[in-house]
Backbone as CSV, one residue per row, in Angstrom:
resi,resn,N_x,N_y,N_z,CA_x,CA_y,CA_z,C_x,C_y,C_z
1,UNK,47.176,-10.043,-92.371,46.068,-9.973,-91.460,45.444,-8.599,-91.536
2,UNK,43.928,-8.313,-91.036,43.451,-7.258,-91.315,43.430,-6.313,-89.629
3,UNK,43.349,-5.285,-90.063,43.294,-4.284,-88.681,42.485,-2.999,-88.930
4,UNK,41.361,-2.888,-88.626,40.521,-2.048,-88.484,40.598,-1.226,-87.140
5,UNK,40.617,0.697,-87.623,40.385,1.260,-86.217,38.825,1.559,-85.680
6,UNK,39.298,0.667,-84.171,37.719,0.847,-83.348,37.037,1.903,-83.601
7,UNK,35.847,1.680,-84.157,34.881,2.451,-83.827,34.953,3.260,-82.170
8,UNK,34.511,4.106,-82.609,34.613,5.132,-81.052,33.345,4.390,-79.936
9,UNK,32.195,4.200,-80.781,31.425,3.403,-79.953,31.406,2.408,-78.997
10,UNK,32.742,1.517,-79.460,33.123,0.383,-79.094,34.607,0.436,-78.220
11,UNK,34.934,1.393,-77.793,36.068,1.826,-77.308,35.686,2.082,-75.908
12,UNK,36.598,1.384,-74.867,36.101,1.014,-73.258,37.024,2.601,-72.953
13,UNK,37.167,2.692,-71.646,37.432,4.215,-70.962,39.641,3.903,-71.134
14,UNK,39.813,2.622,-71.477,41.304,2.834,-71.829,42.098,3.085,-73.357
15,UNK,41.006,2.974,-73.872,41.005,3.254,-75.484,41.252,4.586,-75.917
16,UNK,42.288,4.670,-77.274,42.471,6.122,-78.119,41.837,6.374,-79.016
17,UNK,40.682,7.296,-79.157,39.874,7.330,-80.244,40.907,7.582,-81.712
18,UNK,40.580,7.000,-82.449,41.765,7.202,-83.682,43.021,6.841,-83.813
19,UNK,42.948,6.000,-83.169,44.646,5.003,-82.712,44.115,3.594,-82.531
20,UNK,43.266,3.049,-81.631,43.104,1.895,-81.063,42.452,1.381,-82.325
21,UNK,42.956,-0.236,-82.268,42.272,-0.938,-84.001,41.767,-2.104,-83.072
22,UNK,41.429,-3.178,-83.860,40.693,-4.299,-83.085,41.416,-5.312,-83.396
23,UNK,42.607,-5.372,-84.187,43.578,-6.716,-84.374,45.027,-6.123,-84.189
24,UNK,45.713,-5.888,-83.107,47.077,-5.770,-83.042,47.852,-6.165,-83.157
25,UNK,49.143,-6.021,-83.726,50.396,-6.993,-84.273,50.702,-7.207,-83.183
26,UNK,51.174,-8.457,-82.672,51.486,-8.657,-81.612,53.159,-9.166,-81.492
27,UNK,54.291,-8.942,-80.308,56.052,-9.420,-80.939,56.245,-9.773,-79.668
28,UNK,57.161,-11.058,-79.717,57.429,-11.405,-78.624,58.782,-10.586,-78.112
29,UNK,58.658,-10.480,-76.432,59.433,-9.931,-76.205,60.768,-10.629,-75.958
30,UNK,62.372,-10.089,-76.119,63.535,-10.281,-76.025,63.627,-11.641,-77.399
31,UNK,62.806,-11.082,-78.322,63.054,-12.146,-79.536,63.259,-10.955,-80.345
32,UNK,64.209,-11.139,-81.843,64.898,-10.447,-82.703,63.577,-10.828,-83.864
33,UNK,63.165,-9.689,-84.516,62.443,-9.540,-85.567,62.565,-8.889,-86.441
34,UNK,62.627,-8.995,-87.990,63.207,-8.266,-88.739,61.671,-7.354,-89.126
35,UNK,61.816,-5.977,-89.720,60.966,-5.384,-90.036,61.219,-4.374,-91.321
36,UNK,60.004,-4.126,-92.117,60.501,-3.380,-93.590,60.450,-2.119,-92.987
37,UNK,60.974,-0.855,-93.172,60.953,0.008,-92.829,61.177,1.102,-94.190
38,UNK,60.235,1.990,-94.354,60.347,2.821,-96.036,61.115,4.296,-95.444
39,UNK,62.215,4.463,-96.122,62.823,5.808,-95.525,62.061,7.010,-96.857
40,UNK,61.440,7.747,-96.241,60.623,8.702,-97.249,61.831,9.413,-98.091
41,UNK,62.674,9.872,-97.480,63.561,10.495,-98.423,63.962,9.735,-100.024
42,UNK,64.096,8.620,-99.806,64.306,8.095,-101.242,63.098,7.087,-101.617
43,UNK,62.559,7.413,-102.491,61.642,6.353,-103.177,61.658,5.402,-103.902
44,UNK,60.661,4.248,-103.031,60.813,2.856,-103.636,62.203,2.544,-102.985
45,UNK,62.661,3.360,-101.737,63.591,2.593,-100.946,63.069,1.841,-99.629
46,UNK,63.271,0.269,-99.701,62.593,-0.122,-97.672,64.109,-0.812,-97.596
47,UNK,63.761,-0.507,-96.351,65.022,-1.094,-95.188,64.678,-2.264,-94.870
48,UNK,65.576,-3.090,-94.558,65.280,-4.412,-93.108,65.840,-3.586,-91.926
49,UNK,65.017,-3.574,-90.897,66.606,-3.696,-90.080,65.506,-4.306,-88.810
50,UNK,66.298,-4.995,-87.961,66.141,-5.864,-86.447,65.840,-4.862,-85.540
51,UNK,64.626,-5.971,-84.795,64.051,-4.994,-83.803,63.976,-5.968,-82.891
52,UNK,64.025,-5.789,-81.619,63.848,-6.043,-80.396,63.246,-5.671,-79.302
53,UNK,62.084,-6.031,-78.683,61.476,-5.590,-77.509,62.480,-6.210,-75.957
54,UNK,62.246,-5.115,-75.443,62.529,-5.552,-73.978,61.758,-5.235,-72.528
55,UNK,60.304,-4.836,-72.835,59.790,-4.945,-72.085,58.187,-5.147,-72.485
56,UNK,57.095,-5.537,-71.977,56.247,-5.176,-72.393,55.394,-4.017,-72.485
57,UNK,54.733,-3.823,-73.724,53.557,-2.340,-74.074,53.138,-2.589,-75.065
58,UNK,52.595,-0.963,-75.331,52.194,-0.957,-76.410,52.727,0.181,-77.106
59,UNK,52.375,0.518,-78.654,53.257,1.518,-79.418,51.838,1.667,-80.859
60,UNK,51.603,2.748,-80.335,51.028,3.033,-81.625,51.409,4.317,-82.573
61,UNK,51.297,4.260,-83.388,51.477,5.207,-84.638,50.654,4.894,-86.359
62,UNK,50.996,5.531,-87.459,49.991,5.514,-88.258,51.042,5.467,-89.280
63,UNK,49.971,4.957,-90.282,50.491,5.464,-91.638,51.241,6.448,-91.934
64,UNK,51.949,6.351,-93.241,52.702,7.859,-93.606,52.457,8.169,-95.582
65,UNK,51.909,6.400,-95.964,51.846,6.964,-97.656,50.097,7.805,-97.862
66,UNK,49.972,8.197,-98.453,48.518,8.649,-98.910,48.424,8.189,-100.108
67,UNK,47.818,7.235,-99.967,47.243,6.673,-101.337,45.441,6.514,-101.806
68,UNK,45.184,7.249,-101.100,43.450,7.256,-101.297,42.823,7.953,-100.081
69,UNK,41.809,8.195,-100.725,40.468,9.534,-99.392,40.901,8.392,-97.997
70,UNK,41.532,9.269,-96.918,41.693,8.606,-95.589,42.160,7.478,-95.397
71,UNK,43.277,7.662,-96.480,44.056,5.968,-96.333,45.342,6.815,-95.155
72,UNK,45.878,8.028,-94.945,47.005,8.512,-93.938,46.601,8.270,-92.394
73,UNK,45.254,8.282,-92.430,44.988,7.763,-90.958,44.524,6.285,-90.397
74,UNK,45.406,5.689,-91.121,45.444,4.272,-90.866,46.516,4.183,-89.743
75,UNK,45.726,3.531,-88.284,46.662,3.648,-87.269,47.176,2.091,-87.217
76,UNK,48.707,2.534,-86.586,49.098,1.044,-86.393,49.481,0.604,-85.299
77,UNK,49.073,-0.511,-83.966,49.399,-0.981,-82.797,50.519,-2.003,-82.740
78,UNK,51.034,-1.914,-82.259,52.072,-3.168,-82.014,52.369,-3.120,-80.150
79,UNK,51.752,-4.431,-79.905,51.732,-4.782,-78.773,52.623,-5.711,-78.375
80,UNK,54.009,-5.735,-77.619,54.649,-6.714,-76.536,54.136,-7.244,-75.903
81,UNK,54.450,-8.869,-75.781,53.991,-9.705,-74.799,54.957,-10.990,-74.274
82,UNK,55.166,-11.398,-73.373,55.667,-12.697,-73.069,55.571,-13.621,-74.070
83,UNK,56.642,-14.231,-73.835,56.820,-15.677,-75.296,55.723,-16.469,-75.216
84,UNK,54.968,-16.969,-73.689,54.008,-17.911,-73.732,52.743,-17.005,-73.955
85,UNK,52.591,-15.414,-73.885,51.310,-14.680,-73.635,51.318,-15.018,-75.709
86,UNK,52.210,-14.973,-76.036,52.780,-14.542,-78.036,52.444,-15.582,-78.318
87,UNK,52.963,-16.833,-77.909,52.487,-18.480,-78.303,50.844,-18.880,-78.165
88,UNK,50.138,-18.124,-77.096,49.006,-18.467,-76.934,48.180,-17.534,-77.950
């Protein structure tokens, strides 16, 4: 899926300029999800390891490879929600 960060224009008074995107990953909460995780120290190494929410929010952070002009500030959201808020 694609995730673009909001334009600043389009960003209401609860929005992070340079963080907030317009398609957030969304995880249900108290459900087990596996996730790739790249440990920088060794290359061309990713992890699995299980993740779990237990409450709802949100969590943003960004990129870490640089692979092209302003590809490091690619921000990433991951939003908690209820199983039926996740189903809908």
């Amino acid at each position: 899926f694609d995730s673009y960060i909001t334009p600043s224009k389009e960003l209401d008074l609860s929005g992070f300029r340079l963080l907030d995107v317009d398609d957030r990953t969304v995880l249900p909460i108290n459900t087990q999800v596996p996730l790739g995780v790249k440990a920088d120290a060794i290359p061309g190494r990713l992890n699995r390891i299980g993740f779990t929410v237990n409450r709802p929010g949100l969590v943003f952070g960004r990129r870490s490879e640089i692979c092209g002009a302003n590809c490091r500030i690619i921000p990433i959201v991951v939003e908690s929600a209820s199983v039926s808020a996740f189903l809908n």
